[in-house]
C-alpha positions as a Markdown table, in Angstrom:
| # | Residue | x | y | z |
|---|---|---|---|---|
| 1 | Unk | -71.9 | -43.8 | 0.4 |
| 2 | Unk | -70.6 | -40.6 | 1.8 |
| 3 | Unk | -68.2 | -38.8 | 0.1 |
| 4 | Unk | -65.3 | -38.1 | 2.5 |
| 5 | Unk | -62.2 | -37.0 | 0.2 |
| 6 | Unk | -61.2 | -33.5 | 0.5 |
| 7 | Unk | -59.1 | -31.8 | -2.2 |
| 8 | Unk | -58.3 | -28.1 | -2.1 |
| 9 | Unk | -56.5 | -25.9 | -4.7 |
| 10 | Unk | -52.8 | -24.9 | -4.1 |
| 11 | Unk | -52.0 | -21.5 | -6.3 |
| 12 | Unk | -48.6 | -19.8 | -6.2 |
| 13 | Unk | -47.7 | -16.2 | -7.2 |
| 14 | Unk | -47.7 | -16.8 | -10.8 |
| 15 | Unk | -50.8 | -18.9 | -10.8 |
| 16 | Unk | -52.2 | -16.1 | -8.9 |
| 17 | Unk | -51.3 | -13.5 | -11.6 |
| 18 | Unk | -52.1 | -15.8 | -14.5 |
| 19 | Unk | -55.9 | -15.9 | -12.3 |
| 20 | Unk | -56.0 | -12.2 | -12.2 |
| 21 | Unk | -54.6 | -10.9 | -9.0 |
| 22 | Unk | -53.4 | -7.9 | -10.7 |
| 23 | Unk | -57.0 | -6.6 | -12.4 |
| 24 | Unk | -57.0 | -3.2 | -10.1 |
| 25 | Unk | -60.4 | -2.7 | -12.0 |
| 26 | Unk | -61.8 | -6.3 | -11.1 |
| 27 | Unk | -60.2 | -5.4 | -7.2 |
| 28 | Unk | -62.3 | -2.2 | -6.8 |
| 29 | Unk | -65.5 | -3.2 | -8.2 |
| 30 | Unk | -64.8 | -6.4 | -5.3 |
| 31 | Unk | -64.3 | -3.7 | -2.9 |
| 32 | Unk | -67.1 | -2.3 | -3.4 |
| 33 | Unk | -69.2 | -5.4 | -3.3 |
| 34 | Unk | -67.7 | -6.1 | -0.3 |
| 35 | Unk | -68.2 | -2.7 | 1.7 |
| 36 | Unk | -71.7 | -2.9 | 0.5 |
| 37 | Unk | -72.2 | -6.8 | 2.1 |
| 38 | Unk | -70.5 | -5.6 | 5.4 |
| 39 | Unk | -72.6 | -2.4 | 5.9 |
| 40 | Unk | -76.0 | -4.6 | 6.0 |
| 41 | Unk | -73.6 | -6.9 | 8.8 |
| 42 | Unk | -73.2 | -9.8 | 6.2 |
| 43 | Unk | -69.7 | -10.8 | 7.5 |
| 44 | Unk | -67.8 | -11.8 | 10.7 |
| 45 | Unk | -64.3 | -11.3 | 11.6 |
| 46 | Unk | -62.4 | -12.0 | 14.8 |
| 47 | Unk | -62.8 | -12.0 | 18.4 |
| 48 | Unk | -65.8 | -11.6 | 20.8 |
| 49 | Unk | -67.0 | -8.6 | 18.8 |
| 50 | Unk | -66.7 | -10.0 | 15.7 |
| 51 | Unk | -65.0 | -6.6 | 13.9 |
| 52 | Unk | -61.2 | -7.7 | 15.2 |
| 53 | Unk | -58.8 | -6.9 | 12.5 |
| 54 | Unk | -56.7 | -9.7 | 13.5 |
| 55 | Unk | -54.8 | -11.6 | 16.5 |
| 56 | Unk | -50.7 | -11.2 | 16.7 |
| 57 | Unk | -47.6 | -12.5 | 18.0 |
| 58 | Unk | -45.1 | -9.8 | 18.6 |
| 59 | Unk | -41.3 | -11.1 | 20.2 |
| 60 | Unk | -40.4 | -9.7 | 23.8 |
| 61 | Unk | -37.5 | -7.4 | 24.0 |
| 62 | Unk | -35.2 | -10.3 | 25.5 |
| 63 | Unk | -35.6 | -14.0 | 26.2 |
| 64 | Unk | -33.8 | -16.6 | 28.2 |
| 65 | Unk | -34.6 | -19.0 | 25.3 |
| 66 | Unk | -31.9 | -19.3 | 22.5 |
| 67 | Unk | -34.3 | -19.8 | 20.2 |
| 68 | Unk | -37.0 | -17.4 | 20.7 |
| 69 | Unk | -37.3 | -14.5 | 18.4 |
| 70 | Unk | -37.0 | -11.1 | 19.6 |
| 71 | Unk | -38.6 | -7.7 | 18.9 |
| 72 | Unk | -37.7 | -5.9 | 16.2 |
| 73 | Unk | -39.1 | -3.4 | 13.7 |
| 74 | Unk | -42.5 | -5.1 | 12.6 |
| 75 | Unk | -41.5 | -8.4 | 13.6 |
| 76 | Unk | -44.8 | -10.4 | 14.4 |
| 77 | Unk | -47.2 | -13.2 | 13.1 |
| 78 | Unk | -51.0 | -12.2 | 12.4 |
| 79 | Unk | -53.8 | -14.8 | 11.6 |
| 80 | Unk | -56.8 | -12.6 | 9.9 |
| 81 | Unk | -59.6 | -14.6 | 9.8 |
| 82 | Unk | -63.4 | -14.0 | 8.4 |
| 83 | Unk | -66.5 | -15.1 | 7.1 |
| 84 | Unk | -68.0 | -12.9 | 3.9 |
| 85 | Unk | -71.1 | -13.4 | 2.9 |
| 86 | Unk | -73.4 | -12.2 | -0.1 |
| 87 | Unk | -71.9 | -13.3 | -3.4 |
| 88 | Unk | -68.8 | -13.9 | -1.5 |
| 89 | Unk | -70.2 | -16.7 | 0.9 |
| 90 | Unk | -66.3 | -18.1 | 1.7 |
| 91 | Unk | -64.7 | -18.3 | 5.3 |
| 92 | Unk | -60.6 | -17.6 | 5.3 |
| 93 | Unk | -58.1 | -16.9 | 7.0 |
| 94 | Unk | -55.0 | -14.9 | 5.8 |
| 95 | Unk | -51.9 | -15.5 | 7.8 |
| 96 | Unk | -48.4 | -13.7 | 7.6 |
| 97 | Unk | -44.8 | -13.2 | 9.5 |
| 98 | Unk | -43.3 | -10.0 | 9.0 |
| 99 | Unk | -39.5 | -8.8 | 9.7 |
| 100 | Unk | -37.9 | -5.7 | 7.9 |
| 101 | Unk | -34.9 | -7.6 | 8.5 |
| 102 | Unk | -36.1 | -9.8 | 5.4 |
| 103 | Unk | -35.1 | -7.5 | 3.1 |
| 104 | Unk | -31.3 | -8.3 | 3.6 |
| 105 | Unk | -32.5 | -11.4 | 2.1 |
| 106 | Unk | -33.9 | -10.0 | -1.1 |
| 107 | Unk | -37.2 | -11.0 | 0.7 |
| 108 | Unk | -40.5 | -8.8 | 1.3 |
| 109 | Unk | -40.7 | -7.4 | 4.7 |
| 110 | Unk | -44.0 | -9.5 | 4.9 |
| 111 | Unk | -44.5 | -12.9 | 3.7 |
| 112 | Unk | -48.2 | -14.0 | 3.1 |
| 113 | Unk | -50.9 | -16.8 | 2.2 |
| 114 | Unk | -54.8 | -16.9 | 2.3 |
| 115 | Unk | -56.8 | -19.9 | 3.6 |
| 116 | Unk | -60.3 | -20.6 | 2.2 |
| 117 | Unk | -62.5 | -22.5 | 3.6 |
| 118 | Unk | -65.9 | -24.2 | 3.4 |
| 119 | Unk | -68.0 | -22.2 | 5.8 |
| 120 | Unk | -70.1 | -25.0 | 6.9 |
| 121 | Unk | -67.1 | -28.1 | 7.3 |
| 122 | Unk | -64.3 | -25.9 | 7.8 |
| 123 | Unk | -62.3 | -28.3 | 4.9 |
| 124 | Unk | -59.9 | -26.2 | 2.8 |
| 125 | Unk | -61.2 | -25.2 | -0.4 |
| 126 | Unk | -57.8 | -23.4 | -1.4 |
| 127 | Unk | -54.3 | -21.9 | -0.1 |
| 128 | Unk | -52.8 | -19.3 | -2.4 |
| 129 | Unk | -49.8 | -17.0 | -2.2 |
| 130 | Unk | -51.2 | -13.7 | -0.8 |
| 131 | Unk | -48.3 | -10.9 | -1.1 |
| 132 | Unk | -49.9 | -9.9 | -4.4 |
| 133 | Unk | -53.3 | -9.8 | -3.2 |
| 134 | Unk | -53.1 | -8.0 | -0.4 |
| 135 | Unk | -50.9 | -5.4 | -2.2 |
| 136 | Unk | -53.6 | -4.8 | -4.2 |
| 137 | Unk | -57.3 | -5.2 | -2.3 |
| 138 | Unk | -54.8 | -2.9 | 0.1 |
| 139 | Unk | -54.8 | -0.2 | -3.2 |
| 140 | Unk | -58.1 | -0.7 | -4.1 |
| 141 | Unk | -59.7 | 0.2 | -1.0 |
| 142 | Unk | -58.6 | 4.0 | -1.0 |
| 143 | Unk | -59.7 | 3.4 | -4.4 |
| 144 | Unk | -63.0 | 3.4 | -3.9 |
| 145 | Unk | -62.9 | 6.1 | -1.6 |
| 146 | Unk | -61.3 | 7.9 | -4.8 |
| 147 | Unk | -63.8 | 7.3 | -6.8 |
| 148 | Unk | -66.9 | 8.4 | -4.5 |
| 149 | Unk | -65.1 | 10.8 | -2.9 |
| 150 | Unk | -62.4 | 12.9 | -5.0 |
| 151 | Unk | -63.3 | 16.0 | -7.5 |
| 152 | Unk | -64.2 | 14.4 | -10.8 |
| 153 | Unk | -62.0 | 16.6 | -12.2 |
| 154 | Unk | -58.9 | 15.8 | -9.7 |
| 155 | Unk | -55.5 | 16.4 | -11.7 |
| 156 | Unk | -52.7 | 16.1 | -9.2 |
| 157 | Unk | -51.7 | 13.4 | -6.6 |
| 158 | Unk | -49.5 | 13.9 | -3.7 |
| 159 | Unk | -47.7 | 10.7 | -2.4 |
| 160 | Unk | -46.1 | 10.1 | 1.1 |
| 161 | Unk | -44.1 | 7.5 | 1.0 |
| 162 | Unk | -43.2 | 6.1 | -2.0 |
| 163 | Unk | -43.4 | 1.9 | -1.3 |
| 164 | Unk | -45.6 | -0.8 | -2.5 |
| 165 | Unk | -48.7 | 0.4 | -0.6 |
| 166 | Unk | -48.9 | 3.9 | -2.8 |
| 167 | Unk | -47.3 | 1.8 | -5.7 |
| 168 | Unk | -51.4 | 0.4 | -5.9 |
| 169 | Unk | -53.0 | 2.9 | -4.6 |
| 170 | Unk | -51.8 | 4.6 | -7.3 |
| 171 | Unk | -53.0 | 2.2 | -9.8 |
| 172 | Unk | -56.0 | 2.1 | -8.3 |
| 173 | Unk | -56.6 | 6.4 | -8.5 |
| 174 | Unk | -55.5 | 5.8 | -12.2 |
| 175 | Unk | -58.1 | 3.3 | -12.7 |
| 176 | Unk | -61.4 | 5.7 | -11.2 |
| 177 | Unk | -59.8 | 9.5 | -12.4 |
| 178 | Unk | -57.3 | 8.6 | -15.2 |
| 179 | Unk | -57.0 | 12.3 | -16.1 |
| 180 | Unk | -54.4 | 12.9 | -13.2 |
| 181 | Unk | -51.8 | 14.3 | -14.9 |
| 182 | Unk | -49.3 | 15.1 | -12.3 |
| 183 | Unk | -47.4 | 13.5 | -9.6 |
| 184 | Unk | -45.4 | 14.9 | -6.5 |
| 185 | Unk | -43.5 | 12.2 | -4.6 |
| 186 | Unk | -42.1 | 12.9 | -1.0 |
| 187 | Unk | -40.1 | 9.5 | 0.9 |
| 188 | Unk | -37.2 | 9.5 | 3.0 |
| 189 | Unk | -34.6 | 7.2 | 0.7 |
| 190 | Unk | -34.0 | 8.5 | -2.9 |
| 191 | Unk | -33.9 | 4.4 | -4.3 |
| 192 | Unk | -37.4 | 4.3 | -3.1 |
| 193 | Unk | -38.2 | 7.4 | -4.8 |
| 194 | Unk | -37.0 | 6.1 | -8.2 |
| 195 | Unk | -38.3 | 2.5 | -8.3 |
| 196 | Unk | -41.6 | 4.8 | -7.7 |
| 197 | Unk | -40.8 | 7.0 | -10.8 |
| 198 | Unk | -40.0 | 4.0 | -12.9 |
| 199 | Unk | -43.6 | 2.8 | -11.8 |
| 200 | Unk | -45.1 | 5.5 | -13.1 |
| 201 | Unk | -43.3 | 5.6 | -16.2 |
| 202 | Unk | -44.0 | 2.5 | -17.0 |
| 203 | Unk | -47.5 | 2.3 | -16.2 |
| 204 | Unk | -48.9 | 6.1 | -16.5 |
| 205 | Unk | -48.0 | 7.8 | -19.2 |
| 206 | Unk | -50.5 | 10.3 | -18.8 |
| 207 | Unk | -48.4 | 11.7 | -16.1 |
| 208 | Unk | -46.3 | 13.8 | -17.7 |
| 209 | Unk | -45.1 | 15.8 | -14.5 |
| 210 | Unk | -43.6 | 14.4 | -11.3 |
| 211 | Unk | -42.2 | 16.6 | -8.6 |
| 212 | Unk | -39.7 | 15.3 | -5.6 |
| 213 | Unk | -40.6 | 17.8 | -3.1 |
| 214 | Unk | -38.1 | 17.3 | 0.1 |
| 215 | Unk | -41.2 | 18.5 | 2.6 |
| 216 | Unk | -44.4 | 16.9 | 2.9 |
| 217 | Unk | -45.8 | 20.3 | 2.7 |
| 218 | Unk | -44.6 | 20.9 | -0.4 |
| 219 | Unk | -45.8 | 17.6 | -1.8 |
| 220 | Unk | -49.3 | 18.5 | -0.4 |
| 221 | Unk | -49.9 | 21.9 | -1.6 |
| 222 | Unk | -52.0 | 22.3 | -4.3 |
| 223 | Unk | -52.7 | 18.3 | -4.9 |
| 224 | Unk | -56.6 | 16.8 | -5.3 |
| 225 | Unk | -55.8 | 13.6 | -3.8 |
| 226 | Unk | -53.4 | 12.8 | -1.2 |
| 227 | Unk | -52.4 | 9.6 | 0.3 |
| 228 | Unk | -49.5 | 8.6 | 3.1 |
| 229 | Unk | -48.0 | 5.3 | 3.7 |
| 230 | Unk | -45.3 | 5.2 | 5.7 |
| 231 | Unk | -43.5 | 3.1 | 7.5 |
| 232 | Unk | -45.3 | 1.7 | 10.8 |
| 233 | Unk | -43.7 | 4.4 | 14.1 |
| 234 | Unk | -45.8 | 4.1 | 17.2 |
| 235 | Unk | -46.1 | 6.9 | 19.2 |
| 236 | Unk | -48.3 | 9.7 | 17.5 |
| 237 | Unk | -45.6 | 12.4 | 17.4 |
| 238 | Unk | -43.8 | 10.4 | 15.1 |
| 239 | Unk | -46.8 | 10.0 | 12.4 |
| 240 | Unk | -47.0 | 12.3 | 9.6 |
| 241 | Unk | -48.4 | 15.8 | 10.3 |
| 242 | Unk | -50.6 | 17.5 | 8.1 |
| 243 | Unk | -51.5 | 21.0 | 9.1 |
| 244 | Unk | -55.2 | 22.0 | 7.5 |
| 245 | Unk | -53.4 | 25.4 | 5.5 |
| 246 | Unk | -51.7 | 23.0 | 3.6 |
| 247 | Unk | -54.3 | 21.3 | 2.0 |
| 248 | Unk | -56.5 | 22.1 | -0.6 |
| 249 | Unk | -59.6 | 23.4 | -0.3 |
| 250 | Unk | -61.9 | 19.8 | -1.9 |
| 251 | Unk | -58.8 | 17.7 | -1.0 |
| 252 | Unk | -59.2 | 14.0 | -0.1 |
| 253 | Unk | -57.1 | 12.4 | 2.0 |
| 254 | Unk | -56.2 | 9.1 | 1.9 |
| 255 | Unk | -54.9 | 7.2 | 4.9 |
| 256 | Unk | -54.5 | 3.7 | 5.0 |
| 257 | Unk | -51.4 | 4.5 | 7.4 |
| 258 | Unk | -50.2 | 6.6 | 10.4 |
| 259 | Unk | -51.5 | 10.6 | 9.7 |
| 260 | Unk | -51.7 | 13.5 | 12.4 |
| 261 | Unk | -54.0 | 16.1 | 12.0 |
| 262 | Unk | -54.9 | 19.0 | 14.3 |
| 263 | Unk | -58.3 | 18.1 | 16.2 |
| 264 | Unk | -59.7 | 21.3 | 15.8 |
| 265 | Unk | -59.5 | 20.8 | 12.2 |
| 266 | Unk | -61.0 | 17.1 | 12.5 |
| 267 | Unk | -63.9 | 18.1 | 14.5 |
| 268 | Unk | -65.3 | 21.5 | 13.2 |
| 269 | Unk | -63.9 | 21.7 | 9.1 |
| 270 | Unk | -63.1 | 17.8 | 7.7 |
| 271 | Unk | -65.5 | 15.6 | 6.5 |
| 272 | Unk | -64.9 | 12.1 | 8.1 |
| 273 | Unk | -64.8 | 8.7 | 6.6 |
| 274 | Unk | -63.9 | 5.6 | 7.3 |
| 275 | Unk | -64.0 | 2.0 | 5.9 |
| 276 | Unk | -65.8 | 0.3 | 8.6 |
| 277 | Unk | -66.6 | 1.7 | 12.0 |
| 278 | Unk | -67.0 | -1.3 | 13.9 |
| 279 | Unk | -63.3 | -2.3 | 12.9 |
| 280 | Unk | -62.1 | 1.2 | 15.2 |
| 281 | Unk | -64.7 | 0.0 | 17.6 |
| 282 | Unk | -63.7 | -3.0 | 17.9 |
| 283 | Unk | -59.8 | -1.6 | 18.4 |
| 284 | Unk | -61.2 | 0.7 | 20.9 |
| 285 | Unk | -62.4 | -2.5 | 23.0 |
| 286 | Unk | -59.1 | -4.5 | 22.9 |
| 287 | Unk | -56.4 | -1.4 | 23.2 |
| 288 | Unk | -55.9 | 0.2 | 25.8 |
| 289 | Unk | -57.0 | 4.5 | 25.9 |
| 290 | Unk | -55.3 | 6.3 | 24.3 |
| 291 | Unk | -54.9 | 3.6 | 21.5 |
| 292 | Unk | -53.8 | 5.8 | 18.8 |
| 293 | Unk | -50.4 | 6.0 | 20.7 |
| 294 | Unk | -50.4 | 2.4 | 19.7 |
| 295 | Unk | -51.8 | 2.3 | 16.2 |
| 296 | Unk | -51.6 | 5.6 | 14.2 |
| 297 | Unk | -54.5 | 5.2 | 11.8 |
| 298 | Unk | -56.6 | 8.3 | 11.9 |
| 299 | Unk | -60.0 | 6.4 | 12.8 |
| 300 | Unk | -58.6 | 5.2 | 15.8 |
| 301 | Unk | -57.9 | 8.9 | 16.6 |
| 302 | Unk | -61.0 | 9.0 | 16.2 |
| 303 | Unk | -62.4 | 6.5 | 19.1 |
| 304 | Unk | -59.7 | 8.3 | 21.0 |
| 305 | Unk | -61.6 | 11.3 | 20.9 |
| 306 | Unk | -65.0 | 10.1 | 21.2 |
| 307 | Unk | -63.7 | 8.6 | 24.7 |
| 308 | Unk | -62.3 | 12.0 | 25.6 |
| 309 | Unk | -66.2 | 13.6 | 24.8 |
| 310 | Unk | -64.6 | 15.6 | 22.0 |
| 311 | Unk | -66.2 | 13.4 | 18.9 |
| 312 | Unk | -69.7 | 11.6 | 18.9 |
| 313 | Unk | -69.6 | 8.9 | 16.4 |
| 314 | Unk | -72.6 | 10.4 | 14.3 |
| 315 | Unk | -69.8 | 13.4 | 13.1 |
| 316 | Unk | -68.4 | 9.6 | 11.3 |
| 317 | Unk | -69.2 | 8.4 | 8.1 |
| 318 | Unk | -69.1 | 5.0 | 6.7 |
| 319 | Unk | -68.1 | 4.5 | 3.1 |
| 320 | Unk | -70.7 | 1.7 | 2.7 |
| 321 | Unk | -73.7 | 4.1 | 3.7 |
| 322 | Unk | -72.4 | 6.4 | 1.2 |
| 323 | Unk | -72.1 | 3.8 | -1.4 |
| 324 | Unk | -75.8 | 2.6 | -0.9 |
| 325 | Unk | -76.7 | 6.1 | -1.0 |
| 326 | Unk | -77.6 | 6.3 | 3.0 |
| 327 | Unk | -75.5 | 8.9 | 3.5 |
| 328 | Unk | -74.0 | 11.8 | 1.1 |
| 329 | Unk | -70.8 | 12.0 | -0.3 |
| 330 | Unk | -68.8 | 15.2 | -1.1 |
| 331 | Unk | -70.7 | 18.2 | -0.6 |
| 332 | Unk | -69.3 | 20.5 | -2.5 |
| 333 | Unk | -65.9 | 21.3 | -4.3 |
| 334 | Unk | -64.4 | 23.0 | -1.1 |
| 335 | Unk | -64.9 | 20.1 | 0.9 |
| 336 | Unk | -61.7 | 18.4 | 3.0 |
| 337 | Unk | -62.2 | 15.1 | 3.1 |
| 338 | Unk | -60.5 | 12.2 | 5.5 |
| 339 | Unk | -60.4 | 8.8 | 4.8 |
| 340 | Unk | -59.3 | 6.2 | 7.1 |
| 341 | Unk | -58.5 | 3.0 | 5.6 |
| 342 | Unk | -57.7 | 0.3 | 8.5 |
| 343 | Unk | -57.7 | -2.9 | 6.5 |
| 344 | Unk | -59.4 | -6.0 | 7.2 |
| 345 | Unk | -59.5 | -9.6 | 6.8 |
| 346 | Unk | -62.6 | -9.5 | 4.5 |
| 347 | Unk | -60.9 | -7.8 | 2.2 |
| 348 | Unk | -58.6 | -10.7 | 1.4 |
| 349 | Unk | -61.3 | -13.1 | 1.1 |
| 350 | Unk | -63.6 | -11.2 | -1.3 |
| 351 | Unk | -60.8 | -10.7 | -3.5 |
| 352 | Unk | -59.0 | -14.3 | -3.3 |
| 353 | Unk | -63.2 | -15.9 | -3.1 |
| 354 | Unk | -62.8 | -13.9 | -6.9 |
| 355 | Unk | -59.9 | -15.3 | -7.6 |
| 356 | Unk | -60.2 | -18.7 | -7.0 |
| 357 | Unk | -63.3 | -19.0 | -9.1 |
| 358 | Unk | -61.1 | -17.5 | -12.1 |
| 359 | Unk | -58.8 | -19.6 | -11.5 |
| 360 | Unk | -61.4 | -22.6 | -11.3 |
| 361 | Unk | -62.5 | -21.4 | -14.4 |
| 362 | Unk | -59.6 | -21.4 | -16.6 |
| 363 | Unk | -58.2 | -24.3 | -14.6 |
| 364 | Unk | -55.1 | -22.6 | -12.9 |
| 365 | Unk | -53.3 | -24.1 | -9.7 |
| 366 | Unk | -52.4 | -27.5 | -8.3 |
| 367 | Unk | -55.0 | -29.8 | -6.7 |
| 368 | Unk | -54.3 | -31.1 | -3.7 |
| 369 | Unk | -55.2 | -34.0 | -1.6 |
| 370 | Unk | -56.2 | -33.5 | 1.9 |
| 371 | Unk | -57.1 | -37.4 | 2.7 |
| 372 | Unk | -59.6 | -39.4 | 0.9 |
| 373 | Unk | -60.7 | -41.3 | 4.3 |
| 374 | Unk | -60.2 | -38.9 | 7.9 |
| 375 | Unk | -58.0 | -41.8 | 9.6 |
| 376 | Unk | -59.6 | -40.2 | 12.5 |
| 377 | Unk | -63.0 | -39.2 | 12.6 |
C-alpha cells in the first residue's frame, strides 16, 4: 500500500535557536561546505541560467488600486529558491517581504521563512523562521573569506555601518582571528552605534578598544579587516567610497553591501574575489548595463567593467577555487584584497538542511500534517 501522508516540521525562532541557528562556528564550517559543493556546479538556483539570486516584487510609485502597495525604501517580496547538493542534498526556497517602515512597529525591516523540500516530490520536509538564519549564514560568509584571506595576525576591524549584518560578521571574524583586539565603528545614527558597542561588550571582551570615528576614512586607516554594510541607496555615487590611500597595505575588504572603489585601483593593485561568479553573471544577464547603477555590490562592478573591455573575468577569483586549493590565496602581507559577497539562496538551505537535522535529532519543532490522502491526485 503506498504511503501517501505527508508531515513536515514547523520550527519557530526559539526552536530555531534551541536547534542551533546561532553556532557562527557550525555556520562557517557550512559555508565552506557549501562554496566547495557549488564550485564543482553541485547546486541550482533560479532562472534560465540557473545562478539567479532570486525573483522580486517591488510596488510602483502610484496605483489606481486602493489597496495596492506602493514603493517605498526596500519595500518588496523575494522568493530565493535552490537545489544544494553534496551532503546538503535539500531543495528550498526562502521567501521574505521587507518594508523599513516595519520598524515603527517594533518589527525587523525584513520578515523571513525557509521552505525545504524533498528534491524528488517537491513535499515539504520543513518551514522554519528564517530572520535568524539568514543573519547569520549572511555573517558567516565574509567569514570564510576572513579566515582564507585576512593576515593571520589581523588585530583591528573597521566597521561601516553598525546594523545586524556587521553585528555577525563580526561574530563570525571573532570566530576565525579571535586576537582582534580593537574596533573602530563608523554609522550615521549614534543609537545604532551603541546597540553595536553593547554587542561587543557583551560578546568580545578581548576588545578592549573601540573607536567612533565620524569619517569612514578614519575608521579605515590602519584596520586589517574592513567590512561595510549599509543601508541599500541605488545609484553608485551614493555607495560608500573607499579611496586605495586609505587602506592598509594587506587589508581585506569585505563587502557584502554597496562599496565604490576607484577602477584604476581595481584593475591594476587589488586582488579580486568573489563568492560565486556565476551569481554576477547571472545579474549581468537579467540587468540592464550598467547594472551596478542598480545594485551596488562590488562584483557587479565588476561585470560592468568586463562589458566596458576594462576587466576580463580571469583578473576574478572565486573563493571556492581558493578553498580547494585551485587557485592561491593572499600573496603576501601587502596584498589589498576585495571581497564581494552577493548572497544566495544556497546559503540558506545549507545552513537550515543543518539545522533541521539538529533539530531532528534532539526532537525540536512541531510536526505538521500536510494530508494523509491528496483529495486530489
Amino acid at each position: 500500500m503506498m504511503q501517501t501522508a505527508i508531515d513536515f516540521l514547523y520550527l519557530n525562532e526559539e526552536d530555531m535557536i534551541k536547534a542551533g541557528v546561532m553556532d557562527m562556528n557550525g555556520c562557517i564550517e557550512t559555508m565552506e561546505d557549501m562554496l566547495k559543493t557549488m564550485i564543482v556546479g553541485d547546486y541550482v538556483m533560479g532562472g534560465a541560467n540557473h545562478n539567479s539570486h532570486g525573483v522580486m516584487i517591488s510596488f510602483p510609485d502610484e496605483s489606481p488600486f486602493p489597496n495596492m502597495p506602493l514603493n517605498g525604501p526596500d519595500r518588496r517580496f523575494m522568493a530565493m529558491p535552490a537545489y544544494l547538493g553534496g551532503k546538503f542534498d535539500m531543495a528550498g526556497v526562502k521567501w521574505y517581504g521587507s518594508n523599513v517602515a516595519n520598524r515603527a512597529k517594533g518589527l525587523p525591516r525584513s520578515i523571513l521563512t525557509l521552505m525545504l523540500n524533498d528534491k524528488d516530490t517537491g513535499a515539504p520536509v520543513a518551514l522554519m523562521s528564517a530572520n535568524i538564519l539568514s543573519a547569520y549564514r549572511t555573517g558567516a560568509i565574509p567569514g570564510v573569506g576572513i579566515k582564507y584571506l585576512a593576515k593571520q595576525d589581523s588585530k583591528v576591524v573597521a566597521i561601516d555601518g553598525p546594523g545586524i549584518m556587521n553585528r555577525t560578521l563580526l561574530k563570525a571574524c571573532m570566530c576565525v582571528r579571535p586576537q582582534v583586539d580593537t574596533l573602530k565603528i563608523h554609522g550615521r545614527g549614534q543609537a545604532s552605534i551603541n546597540k553595536f558597542i553593547a554587542f561587543v561588550k557583551d560578546n568580545f571582551p578581548q576588545i578592549k578598544t573601540i573607536e567612533i570615528c565620524d569619517t569612514l576614512e578614519a575608521a579605515v586607516k590602519d584596520a586589517d579587516i574592513i567590512s561595510t554594510a549599509t543601508s541599500g541607496t541605488v545609484g553608485s555615487q551614493s555607495y560608500p567610497y573607499f579611496k586605495e590611500e586609505w587602506i592598509k597595505p594587506g587589508a581585506l575588504v569585505c563587502l557584502p553591501a554597496n562599496g565604490r572603489f576607484d577602477d584604476e585601483f581595481v584593475l591594476n593593485r587589488a586582488k579580486n574575489v568573489v563568492d560565486n561568479i556565476e551569481l554576477y553573471k547571472a545579474w549581468d544577464e537579467e540587468i540592464p548595463y550598467p547594472a551596478y547603477e542598480t545594485i551596488g555590490i562590488l562584483g557587479v562592478r565588476y561585470m560592468d567593467m568586463i562589458h566596458e573591455g576594462k576587466m576580463t573575468v580571469e583578473q576574478i577569483d572565486d573563493l571556492g577555487d581558493i578553498l580547494l586549493g585551485k587557485k592561491p590565496g593572499r600573496k603576501d602581507d601587502k596584498e589589498i584584497i576585495l571581497y564581494s559577497v552577493g548572497g544566495m539562496p544556497t546559503e540558506d538551505v545549507a545552513w537550515g538542511t543543518i539545522i533541521y537535522r539538529n533539530a531532528l535529532e534532539k526532537g525540536i519543532g512541531i510536526k505538521l500534517n500536510l494530508w494523509d490522502k491528496p483529495a486530489m491526485a
